[in-house]
N, C-alpha and C positions, 0 to 999 in steps of 0.2 A: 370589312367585306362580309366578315360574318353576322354583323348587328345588319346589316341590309339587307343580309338573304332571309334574317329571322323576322325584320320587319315584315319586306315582303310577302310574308310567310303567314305572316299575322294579318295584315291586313287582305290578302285572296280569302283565310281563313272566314273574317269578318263579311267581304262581299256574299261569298259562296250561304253562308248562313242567311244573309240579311236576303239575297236572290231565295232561297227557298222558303223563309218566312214570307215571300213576294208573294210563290209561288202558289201556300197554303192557301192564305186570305182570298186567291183568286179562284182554287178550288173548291174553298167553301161557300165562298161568294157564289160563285158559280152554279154550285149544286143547290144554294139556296134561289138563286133564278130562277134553273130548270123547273124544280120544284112549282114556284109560285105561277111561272106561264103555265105549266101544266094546268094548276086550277084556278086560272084565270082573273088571278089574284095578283097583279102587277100594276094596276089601277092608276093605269097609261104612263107606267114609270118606263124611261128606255134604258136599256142594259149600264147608260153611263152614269143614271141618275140614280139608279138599285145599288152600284158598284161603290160608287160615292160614299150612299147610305153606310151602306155595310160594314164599309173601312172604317165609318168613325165610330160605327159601333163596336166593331173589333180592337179599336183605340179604346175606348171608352171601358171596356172591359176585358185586360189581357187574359188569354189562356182560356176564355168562353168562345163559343160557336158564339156567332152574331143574331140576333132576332132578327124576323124580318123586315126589314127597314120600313116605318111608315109613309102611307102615301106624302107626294110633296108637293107643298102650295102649290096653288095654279100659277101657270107661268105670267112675268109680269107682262108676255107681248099679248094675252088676252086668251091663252091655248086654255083650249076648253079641256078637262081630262078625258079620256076615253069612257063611252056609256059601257056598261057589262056587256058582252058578244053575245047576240042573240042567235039562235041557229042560221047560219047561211041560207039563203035562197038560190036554188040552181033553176036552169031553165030547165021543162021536164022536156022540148024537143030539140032537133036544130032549128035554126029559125028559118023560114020560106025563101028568107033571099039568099040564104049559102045554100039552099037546099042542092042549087046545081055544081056545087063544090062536092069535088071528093069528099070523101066523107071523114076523114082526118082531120083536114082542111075547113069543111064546115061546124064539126064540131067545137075547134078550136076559135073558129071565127065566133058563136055563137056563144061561147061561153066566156069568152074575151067581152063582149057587147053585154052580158048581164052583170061579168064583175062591176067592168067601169059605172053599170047603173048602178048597182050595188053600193058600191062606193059614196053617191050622192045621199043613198039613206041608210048608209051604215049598216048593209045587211048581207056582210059576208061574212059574220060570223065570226069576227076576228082574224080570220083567215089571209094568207098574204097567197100573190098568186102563184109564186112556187115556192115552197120551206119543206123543209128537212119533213120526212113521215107523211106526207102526203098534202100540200096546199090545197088552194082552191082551184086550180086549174086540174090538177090530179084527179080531185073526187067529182069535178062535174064530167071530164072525160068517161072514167067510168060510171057513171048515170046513164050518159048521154050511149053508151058502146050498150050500155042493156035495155035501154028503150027501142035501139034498135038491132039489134039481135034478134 
């Protein structure tokens, strides 16, 4: 009874460690992300392909912070990598046909109708239409609320 509760004992021990070695990797991983979208330096890697990277270089080198994972091949279905974000294009009005929408409502509709153009020639900036700190729905709203003020 007592070798059971010692095992038990040992192995929670063993999870509980291995859970926060999890934990680490994912915080540093992590902070090295935030980082790299920050300067737009992810060079069309998505969060699962950076993650990836990261682990096996934190494998690769125990007890090091991990370098930033290099970009990775193009994908074999023909994915093109993401161009560098160029500044976003917002519309500077609402556009004539919301014009007789509330003005909430027209904003929105018009700025909805330039992402999706946007979209065809990659020129939102990197932007997604709503994320954390302000998207592109955010900042064209307020454009659009000071053009017309």
């Amino acid at each position: 009874m007592i070798r059971s509760a010692a095992a038990a004992l040992f192995v929670m021990t063993l999870m509980g460690a291995t859970a926060s070695a999890q934990d680490n990797v994912m915080k540093t991983c992590g902070d090295k992300w935030q980082a790299a979208k920050a300067a737009n330096a992810t060079a069309g890697q998505t969060w699962p392909q950076y993650l990836t990277k990261c682990r096996a270089d934190l494998a690769a080198a125990p007890g090091a912070a991990p370098a930033a994972p290099s970009t990775p091949a193009p994908a074999a279905s023909g994915a093109k990598p993401a161009a560098p974000a160029s500044p976003a294009v917002f519309p500077t009005d609402i556009a004539a046909k919301f014009a007789g929408e509330p003005p909430a409502r027209g904003r929105q509709k018009t700025c909805g109708e330039q992402f999706r153009a946007n979209k065809a020639n990659n020129a939102n900036g990197g932007l997604k239409w709503i994320e954390k700190g302000g998207g592109y729905w955010s900042q064209c709203n307020a454009r659009l609320k000071q053009v017309r003020a």
